[in-house]
VEXMIMI-667451 format. One record per residue (C-alpha): x, y, z; residue in three letters. Coordinates in pm, 1 decimal. Each point is the difference from the previous one (the first is absolute). Last residue first. Example, Ala and Ser with C-alpha at 12.3 -4.5 7.8 and 13.67 -1.06 7.14 Angstrom:
VEXMIMI-667451
1367.0|-106.0|714.0|SER
-137.0|-344.0|66.0|ALA
END
This chain:
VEXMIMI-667451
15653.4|12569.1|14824.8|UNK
-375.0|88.1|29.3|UNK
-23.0|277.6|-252.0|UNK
85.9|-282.7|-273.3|UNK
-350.7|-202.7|102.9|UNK
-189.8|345.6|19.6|UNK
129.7|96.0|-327.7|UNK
-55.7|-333.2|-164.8|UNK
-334.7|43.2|149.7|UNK
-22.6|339.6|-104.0|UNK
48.1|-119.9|-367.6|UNK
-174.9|-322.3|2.7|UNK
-322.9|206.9|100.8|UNK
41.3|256.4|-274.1|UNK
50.0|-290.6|-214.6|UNK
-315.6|-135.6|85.7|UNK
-243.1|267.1|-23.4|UNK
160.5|96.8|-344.7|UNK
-55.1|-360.5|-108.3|UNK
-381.0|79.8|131.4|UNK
-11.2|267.6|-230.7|UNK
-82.3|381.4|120.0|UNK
-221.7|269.4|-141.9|UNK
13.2|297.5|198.1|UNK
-312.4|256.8|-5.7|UNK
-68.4|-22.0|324.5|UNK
13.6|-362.4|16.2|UNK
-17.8|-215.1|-366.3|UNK
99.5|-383.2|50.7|UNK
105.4|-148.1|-318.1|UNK
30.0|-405.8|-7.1|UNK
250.8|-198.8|-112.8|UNK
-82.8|-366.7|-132.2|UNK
111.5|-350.5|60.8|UNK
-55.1|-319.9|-227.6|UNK
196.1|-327.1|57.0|UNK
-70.9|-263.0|-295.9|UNK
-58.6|-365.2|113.3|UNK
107.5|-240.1|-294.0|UNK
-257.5|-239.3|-35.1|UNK
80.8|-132.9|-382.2|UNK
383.0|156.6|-31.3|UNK
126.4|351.1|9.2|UNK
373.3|23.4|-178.0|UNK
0.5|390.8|32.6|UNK
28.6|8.9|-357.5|UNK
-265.2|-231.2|-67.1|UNK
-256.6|274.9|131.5|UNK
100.1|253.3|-219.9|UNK
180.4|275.5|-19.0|UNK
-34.8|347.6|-93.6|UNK
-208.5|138.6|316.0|UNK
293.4|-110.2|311.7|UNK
-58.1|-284.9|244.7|UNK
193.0|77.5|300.8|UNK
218.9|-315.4|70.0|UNK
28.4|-156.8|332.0|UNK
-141.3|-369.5|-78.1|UNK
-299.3|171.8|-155.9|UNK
-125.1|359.2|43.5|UNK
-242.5|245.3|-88.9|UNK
-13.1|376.7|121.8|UNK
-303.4|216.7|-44.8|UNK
92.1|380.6|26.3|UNK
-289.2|303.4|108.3|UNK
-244.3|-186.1|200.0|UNK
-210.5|300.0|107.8|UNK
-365.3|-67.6|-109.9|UNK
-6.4|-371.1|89.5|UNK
-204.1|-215.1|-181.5|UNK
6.8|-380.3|78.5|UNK
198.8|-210.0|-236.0|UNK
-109.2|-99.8|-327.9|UNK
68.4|253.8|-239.5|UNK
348.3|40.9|162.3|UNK
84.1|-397.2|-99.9|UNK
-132.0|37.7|-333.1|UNK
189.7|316.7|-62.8|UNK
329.8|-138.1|139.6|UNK
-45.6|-302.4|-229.4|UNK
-14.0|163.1|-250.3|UNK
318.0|251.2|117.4|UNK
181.2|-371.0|16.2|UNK
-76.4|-76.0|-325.8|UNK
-134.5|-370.5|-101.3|UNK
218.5|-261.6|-147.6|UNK
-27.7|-193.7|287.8|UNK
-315.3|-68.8|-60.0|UNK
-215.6|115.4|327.1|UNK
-319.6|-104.2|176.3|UNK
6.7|173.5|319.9|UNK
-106.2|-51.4|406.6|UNK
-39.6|299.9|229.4|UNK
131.5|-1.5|341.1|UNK
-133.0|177.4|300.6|UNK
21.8|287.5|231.5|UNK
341.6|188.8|-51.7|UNK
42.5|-164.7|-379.1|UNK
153.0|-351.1|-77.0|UNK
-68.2|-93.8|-424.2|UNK
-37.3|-365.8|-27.8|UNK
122.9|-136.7|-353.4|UNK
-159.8|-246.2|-212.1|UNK
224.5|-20.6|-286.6|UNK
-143.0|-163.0|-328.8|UNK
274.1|-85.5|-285.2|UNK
END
């Protein structure tokens, strides 16, 4: 059985032909060979209907159907005086002291 499956990436969408046999780290492949180089994405994350798609499976386990719209998000390393820091680093540093400010505040 064809899927045609959109892919939804920070500045566009790419569109697949998939079986739903096929692997989930093939897919991964295709989808990173055709997205827009960038040096310092370190992590690509897919998901569908909440689930983080995991290399091992395939695409019939996650129960995608013909024009299922796949989330993609990435991290990206950031290297300042000889630091490297993750955006998901970035983040929960920020959730932290604002959790801290917010509690501080009582």
């Amino acid at each position: 059985m064809g899927l045609q499956i959109f892919v939804l990436y920070p500045g566009g969408i790419l569109e697949l032909d998939k079986e739903d046999s096929d692997s989930i780290q093939g897919m991964r492949i295709e989808i990173q060979s055709n997205l827009p180089q960038y040096p310092d994405i370190t992590k690509i994350v897919l998901k569908f209907n909440g689930q983080i798609f995991e290399d091992g499976f395939q695409l019939k386990d996650y129960g995608l159907l013909k024009g299922s719209t796949i989330l993609l998000t990435y991290t990206q390393s950031y290297t300042q005086t000889n630091a490297t820091v993750t955006n998901l680093t970035i983040i929960l540093i920020a959730l932290s002291l604002h959790i801290f400010v917010y509690i501080g505040t009582w």
